[in-house]
One Martini backbone bead per residue (centre of mass of N, CA, C, O) as a GRO file, in nm:
protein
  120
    1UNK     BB    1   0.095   0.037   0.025
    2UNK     BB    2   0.082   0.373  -0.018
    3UNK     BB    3   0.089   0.645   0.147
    4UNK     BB    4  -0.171   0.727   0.006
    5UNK     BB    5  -0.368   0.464   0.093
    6UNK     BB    6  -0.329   0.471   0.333
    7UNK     BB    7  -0.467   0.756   0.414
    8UNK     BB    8  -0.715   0.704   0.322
    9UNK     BB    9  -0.790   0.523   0.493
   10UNK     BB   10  -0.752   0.639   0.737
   11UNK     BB   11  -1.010   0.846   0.681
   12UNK     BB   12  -1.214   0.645   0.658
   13UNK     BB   13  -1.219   0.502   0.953
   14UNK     BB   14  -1.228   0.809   1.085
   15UNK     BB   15  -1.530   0.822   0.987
   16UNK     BB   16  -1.645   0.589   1.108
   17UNK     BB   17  -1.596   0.673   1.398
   18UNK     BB   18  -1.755   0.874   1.398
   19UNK     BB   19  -2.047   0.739   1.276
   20UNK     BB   20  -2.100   0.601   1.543
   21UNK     BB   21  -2.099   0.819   1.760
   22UNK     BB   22  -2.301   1.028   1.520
   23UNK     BB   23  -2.147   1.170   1.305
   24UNK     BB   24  -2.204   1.431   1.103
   25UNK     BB   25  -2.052   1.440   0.757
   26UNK     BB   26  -1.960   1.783   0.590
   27UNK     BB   27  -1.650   1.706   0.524
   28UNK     BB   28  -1.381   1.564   0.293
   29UNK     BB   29  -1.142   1.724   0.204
   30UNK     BB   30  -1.118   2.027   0.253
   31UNK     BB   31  -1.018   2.297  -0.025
   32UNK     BB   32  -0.757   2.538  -0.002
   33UNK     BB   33  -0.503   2.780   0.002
   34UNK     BB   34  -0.464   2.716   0.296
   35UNK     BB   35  -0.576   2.419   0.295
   36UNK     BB   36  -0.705   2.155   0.484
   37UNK     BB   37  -0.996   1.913   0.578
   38UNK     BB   38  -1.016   1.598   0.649
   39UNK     BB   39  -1.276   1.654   0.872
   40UNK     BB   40  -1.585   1.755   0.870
   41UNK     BB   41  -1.820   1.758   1.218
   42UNK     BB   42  -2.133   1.680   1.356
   43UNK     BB   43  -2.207   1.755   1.704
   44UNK     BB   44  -2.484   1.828   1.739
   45UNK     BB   45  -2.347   2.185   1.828
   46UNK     BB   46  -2.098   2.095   1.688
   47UNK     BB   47  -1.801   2.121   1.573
   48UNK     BB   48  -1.543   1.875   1.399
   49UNK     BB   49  -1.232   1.901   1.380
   50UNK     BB   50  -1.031   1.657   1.171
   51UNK     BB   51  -0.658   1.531   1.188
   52UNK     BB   52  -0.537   1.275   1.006
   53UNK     BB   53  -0.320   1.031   1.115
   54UNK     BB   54  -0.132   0.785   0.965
   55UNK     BB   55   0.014   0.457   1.058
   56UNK     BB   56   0.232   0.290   1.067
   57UNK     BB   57   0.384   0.024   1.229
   58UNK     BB   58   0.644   0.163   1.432
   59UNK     BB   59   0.613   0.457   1.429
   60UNK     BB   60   0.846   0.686   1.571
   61UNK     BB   61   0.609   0.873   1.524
   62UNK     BB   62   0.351   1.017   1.604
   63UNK     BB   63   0.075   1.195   1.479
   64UNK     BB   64   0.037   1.434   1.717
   65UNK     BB   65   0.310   1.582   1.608
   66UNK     BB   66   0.258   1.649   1.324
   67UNK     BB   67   0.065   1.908   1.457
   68UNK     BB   68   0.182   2.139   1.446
   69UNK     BB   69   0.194   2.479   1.444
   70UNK     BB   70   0.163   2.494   1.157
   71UNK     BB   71  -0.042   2.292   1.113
   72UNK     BB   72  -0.261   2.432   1.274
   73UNK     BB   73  -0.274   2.687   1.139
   74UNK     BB   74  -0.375   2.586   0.875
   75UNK     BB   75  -0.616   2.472   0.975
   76UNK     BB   76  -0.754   2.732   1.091
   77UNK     BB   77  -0.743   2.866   0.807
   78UNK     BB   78  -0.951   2.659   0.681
   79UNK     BB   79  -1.180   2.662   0.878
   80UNK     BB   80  -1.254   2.967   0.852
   81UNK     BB   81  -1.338   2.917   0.575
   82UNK     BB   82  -1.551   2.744   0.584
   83UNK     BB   83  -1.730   2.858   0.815
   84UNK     BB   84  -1.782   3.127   0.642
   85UNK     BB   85  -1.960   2.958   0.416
   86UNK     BB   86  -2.176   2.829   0.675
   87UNK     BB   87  -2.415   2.771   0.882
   88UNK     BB   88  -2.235   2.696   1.129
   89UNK     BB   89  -2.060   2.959   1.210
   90UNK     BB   90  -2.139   2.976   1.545
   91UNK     BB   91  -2.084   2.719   1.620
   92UNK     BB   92  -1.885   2.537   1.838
   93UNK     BB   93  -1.524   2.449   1.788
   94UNK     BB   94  -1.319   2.111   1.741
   95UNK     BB   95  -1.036   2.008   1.787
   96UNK     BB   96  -0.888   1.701   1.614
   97UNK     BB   97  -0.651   1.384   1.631
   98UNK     BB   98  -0.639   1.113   1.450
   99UNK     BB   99  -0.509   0.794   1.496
  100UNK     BB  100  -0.373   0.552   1.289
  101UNK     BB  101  -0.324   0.191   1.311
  102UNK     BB  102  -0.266  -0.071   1.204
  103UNK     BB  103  -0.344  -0.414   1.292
  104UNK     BB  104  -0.154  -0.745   1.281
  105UNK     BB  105  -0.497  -0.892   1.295
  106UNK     BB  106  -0.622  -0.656   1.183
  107UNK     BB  107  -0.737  -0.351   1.104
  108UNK     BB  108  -0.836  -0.091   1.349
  109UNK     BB  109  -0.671   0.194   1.506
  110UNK     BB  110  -0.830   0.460   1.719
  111UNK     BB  111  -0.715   0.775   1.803
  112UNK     BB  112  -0.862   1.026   1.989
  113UNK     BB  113  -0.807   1.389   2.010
  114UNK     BB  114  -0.951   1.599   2.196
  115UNK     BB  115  -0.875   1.895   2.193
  116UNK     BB  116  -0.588   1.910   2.061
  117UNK     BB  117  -0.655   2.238   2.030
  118UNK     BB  118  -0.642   2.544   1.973
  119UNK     BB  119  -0.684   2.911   1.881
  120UNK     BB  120  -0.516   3.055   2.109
   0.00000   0.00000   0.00000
């Protein structure tokens, strides 16, 4: 599987652990000139901004070292964009992290960090 095939699964894995717990998907992979945004959902009255980060086994950096601070900004600046032309853009907004990673008799786990960073 390539990086890229790995990635895709990955975000695909974490949409589905996000619509088990009820979320409803609003977009993924929304593209900006400023960034990216792996999955946009809405639960209750809440926005989701989830950064999904997929891992070999073994590999030696956990996903949610790689969302530092300039891909935090990224994030963010892509978030405010989306948000500007929501109809939700009123509701509060959680930012999370979600860690992927196959596991060795089949299957994935999810590590879900939410609230993984803030605005301010």
């Amino acid at each position: 599987m390539t990086r890229k095939d790995l990635g895709r699964t990955g975000e695909a894995v974490a949409a589905r652990y996000y619509q088990k717990k009820g979320d409803l998907i609003l977009a993924h992979n929304y593209s900006t000139r400023l960034g990216e945004l792996d999955l946009v959902l809405k639960k209750d009255r809440l926005i989701v901004i989830c950064e999904v980060k997929t891992r070999s086994p073994g590999a030696m950096i956990p996903g949610w070292e790689a969302v530092d601070v300039h891909k935090q900004q990224r994030i963010l600046a892509a978030a405010a964009a989306y948000l500007a032309a929501s109809p939700f853009r009123d509701l509060p907004v959680r930012l999370d992290v979600a860690e992927v990673t196959p596991l060795p008799q089949g299957g994935w786990q999810v590590h879900c960090i939410e609230n993984a960073f803030t605005a301010g």
